[in-house]
C-alpha positions in Angstrom: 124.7 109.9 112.9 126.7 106.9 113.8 124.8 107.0 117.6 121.5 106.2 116.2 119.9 103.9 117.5 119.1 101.4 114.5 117.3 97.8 113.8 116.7 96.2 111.0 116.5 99.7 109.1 114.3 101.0 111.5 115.2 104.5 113.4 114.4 104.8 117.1 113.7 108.2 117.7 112.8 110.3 121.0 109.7 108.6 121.8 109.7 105.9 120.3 109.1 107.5 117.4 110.3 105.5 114.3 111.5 106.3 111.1 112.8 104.2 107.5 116.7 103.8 107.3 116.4 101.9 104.3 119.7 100.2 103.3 118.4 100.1 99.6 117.5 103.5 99.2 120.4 104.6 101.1 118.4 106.8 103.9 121.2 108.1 105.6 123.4 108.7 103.1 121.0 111.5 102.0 119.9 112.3 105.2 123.4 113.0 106.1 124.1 115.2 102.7 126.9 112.7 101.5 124.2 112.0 98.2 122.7 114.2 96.2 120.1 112.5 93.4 121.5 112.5 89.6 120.6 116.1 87.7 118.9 113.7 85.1 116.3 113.0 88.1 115.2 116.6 88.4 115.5 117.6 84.1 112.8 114.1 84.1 110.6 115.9 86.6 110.4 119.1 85.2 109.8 117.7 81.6 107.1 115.1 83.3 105.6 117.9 85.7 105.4 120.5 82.6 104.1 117.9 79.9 101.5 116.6 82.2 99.7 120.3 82.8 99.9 120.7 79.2 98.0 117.9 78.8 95.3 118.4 81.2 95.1 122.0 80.1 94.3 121.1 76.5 91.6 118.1 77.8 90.0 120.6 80.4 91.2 118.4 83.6 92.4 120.1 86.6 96.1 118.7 87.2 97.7 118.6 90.2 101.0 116.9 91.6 101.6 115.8 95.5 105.1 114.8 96.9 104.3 113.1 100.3 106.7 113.7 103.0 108.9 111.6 104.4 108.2 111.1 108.2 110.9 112.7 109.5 110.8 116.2 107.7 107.5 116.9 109.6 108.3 114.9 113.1 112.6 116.9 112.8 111.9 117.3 116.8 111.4 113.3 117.3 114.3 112.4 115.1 117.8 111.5 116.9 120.4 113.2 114.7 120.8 116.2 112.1 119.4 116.5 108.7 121.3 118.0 106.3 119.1 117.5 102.9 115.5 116.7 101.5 114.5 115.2 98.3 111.5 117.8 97.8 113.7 121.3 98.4 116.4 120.0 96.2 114.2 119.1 93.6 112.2 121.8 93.5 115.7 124.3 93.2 117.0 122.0 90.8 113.9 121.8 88.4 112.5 125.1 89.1 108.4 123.7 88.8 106.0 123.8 91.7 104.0 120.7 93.6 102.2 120.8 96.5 104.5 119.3 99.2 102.8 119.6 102.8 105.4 120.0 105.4 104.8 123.1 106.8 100.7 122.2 106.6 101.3 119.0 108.3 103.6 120.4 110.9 101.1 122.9 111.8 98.7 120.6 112.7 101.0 119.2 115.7 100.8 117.9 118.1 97.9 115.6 116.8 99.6 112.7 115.2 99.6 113.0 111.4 101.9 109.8 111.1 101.9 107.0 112.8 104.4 106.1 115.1 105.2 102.9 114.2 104.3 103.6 110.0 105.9 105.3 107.4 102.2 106.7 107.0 99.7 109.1 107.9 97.6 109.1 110.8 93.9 108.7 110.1 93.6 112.4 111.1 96.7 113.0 108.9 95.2 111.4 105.9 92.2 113.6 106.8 93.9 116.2 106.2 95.9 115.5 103.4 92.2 114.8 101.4 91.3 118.3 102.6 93.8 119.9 101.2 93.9 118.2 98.3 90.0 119.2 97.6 91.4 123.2 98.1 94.1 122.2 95.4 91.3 120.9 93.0 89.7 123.8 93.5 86.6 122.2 95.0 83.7 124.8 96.2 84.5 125.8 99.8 81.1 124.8 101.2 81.6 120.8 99.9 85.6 121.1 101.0 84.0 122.0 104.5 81.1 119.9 104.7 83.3 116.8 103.6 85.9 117.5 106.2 83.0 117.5 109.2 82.1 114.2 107.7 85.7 112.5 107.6 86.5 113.7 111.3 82.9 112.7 112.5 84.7 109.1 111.1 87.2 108.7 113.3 86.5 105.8 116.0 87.9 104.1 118.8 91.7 103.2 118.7 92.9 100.2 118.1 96.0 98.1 119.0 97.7 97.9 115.3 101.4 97.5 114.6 102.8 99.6 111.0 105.1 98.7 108.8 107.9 100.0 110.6 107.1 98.7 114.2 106.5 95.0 112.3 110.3 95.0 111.3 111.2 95.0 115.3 111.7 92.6 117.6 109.6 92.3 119.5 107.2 94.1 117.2 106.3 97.6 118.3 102.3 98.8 118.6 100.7 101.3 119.1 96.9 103.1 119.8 95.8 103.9 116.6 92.6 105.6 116.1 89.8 103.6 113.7 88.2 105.3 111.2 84.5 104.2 109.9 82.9 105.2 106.9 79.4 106.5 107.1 78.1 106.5 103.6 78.5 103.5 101.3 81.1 102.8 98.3 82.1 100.0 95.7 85.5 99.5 96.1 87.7 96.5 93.7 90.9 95.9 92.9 92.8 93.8 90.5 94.4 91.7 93.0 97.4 91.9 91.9 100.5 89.6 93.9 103.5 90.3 94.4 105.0 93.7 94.3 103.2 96.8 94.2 103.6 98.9 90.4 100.6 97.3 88.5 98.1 97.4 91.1 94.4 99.2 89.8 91.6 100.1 91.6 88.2 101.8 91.2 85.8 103.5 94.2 82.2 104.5 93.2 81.1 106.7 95.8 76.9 107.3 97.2 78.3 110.3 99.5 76.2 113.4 98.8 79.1 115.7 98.3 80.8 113.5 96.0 81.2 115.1 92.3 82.8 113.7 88.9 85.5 111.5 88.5 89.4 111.6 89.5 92.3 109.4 88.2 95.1 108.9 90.3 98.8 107.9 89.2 100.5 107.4 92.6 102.1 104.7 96.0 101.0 103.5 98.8 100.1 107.4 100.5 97.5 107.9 98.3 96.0 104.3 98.0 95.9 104.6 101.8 93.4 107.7 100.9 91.0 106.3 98.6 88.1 105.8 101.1 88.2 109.3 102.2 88.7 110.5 99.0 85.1 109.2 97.9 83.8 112.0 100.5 84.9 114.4 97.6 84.6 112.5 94.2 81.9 110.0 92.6 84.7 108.3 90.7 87.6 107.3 91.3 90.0 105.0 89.2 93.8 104.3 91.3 96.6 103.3 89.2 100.2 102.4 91.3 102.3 103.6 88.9 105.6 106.1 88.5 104.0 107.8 85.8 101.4 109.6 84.0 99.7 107.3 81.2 97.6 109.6 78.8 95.7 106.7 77.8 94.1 106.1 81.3 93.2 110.0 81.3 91.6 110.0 77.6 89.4 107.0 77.9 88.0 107.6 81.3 87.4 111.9 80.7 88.5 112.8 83.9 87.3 115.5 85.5 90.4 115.9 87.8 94.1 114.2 87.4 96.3 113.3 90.3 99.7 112.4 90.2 101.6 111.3 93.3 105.2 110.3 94.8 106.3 110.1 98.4 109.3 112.4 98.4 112.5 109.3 99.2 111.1 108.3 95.7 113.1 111.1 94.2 116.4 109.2 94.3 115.0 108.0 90.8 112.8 109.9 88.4 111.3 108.1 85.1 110.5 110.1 82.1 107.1 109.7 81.4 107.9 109.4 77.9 109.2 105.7 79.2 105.4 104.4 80.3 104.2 101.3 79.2 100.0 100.7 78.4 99.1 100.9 82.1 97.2 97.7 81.9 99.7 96.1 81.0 102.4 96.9 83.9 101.3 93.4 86.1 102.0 91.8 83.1 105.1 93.2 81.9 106.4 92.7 85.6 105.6 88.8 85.2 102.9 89.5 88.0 99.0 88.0 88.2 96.7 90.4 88.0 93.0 89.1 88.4 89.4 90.9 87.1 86.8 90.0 88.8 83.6 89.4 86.7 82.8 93.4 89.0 86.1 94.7 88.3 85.7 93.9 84.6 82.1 95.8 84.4 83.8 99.1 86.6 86.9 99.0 84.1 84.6 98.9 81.1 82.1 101.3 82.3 85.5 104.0 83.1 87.0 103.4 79.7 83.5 103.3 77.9 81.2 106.2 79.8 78.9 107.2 77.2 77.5 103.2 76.7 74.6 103.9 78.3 73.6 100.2 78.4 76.7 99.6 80.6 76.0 103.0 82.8 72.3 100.9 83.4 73.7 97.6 84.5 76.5 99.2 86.7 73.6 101.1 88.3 71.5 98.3 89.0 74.6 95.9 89.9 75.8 98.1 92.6 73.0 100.5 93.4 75.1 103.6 92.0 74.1 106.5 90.8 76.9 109.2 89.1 76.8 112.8 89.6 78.9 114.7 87.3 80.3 118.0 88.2 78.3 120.9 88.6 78.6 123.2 85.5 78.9 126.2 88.4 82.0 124.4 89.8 83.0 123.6 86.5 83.0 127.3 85.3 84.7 128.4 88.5 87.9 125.6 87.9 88.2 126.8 84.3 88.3 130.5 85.5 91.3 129.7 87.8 93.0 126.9 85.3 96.0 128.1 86.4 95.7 129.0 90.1 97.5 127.3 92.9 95.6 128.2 96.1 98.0 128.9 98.8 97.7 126.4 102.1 99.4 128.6 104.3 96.1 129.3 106.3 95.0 126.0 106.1 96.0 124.2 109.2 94.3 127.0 111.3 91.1 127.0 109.2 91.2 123.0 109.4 91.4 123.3 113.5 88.6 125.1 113.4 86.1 123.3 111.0 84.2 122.1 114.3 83.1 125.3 115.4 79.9 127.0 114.6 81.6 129.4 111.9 83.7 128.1 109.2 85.7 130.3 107.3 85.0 131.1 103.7 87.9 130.9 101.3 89.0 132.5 98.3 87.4 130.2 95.9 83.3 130.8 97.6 84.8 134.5 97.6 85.3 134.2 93.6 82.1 132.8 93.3 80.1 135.3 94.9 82.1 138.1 92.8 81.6 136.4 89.3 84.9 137.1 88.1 88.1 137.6 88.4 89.6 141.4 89.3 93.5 141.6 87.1 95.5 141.7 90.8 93.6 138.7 92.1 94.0 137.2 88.9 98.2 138.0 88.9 98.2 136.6 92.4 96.9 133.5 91.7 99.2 133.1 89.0 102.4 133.9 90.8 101.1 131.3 93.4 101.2 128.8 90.7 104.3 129.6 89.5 105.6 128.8 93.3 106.2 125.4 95.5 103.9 125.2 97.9 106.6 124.1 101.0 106.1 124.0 104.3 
């Protein structure tokens, strides 16, 4: 790989495509298969991976862990020069637990972008996507995964001229068309405003989008905060923490409904026990970094922690016009029935190309519905599904 064309740790690829060849996190190195991560990275994983399922399990919240993937395991054809490892395969070989790591979904959905070409990032129509699936993971009912889908891609809007974060370390900086996206239903969204860094950052979304049901806490980077927005199309609630791990106390307090924990996949070079995580309101602070509440943020952070305060459910209703909408006890039944099921993606892409036609398909989980119950060789297939990695 010494021919690549590199500046300022930025990869110029057939296209212009660009990827990361960050010096700190020592990109090629990996890339290259001249590093391997510690084996105390993946023995943290596994422990995190199987403690936090435990945990959900025994509070009735439907877990689930994403690893995003880097840009250049789902764009290989763009990218000028072998690669000879990822962070995701080895990990998963090395700990032996499953994740949902959307390669394979992603590159079926080529050749619409699902990264940007100047960003580290998905696409609009990637991040799309990545909500879908991520509604199919949670086990979501397949006529709400399908109806919020039509509503995300009736979103997208003109493009616009935007540079990412990897065309903005060029010079001269690189841009690009970039398709807008424009929300059509209303939602509170506020942060902590939190400067500098990013670990520490918190935000809530409360949603008015019809389809939206119960609440979801999210432990994850940049990939997911990116998704909150279209994430609202799916869940009333939502409560965003930037953080490397899993902090039980954010989960208790606010009785999530679903939990989601999140890494982008070059994150593997170093894995924290969860064991290790501080009071998650207190990260900013332990970092030495300002975190402000706004007199809103304060109300939205109370009214997660405190939900049964009825008095403070009233004035968040009649400060920001909101209304909640728990889950459905039918959806609710049909989650605990497959507590253990990993829905396979494999026919995702295909049924995702094809949510503007006239006839959508019907998964397995409106099949499961409409039988009532489980039969014992669906039931052994879903759980040998779980037990796998869902790779591309």
């Amino acid at each position: 790989m010494s021919d690549l064309e590199i500046e300022n740790e930025v990869i110029i690829g057939k296209g212009r495509e660009l990827f990361l060849a960050s010096k700190t996190r020592r990109t090629l190195d990996y890339l290259q298969g001249n590093l391997v991560p510690a084996p105390a990275n993946s023995k943290a994983f596994r422990q995190n991976i199987e403690s936090r399922r435990a945990f959900c399990k025994e509070i009735g919240a439907r877990y689930v862990h994403l690893v995003a993937p880097d840009k250049h395991h789902v764009y290989e054809e763009a990218f000028p020069g072998d690669i000879k490892f990822s962070f995701a395969d080895h990990i998963h070989r090395e700990s032996g637990v499953s994740f949902v790591y959307p390669r394979g979904y992603l590159q079926g959905l080529l050749p619409r972008r699902t990264y940007k070409r100047t960003d580290t990032h998905w696409s609009q129509f990637g991040r799309i996507a990545i909500v879908t699936l991520l509604a199919r993971h949670f086990l979501l009912p397949e006529h709400r995964i399908v109806a919020g889908a039509k509503d995300l891609l009736a979103c997208l809007g003109p493009t616009a001229r935007i540079t990412g974060d990897l065309g903005n370390k060029l010079n001269p900086q690189d841009f690009e068309e970039f398709e807008t996206f424009r929300p059509s239903w209303k939602f509170t969204r506020e942060f902590n405003q939190m400067v500098p860094g990013n670990d520490g950052v918190l935000e809530i979304l409360l949603s008015s989008h019809p389809n939206a049901e119960g609440r979801l806490v999210i432990f994850g980077d940049s990939y997911l905060r990116d998704c909150l927005d279209l994430l609202s199309v799916f869940f009333r609630e939502v409560l965003f923490c930037r953080t490397r791990f899993l902090h039980k106390e954010m989960i208790q307090t606010a009785s999530a409904d679903y939990v989601l924990t999140e890494n982008v996949e070059r994150y593997f070079e170093f894995v924290a026990a969860d064991t290790e995580a501080p009071p998650c309101l207190m990260v900013p602070f332990l970092l030495g970094r300002e975190a402000r509440y706004s007199p809103d943020l304060a109300m939205l952070v109370t009214y997660m922690m405190t939900s049964s305060n009825t008095r403070l459910l009233k004035s968040v209703q009649e400060r920001f016009s909101y209304e909640p909408k728990p889950v459905q006890e039918s959806d609710r039944e049909v989650r605990n029935q497959l507590q253990h099921a990993q829905l396979a993606h494999l026919d995702l892409a295909d049924a995702f190309k094809q949510l503007g036609r006239e006839q959508d398909k019907q998964g397995l989980v409106t099949s499961l519905q409409n039988r009532g119950s489980l039969s014992s060789d669906i039931s052994a297939r879903l759980d040998q599904l779980d037990r796998m990695m869902v790779a591309g």
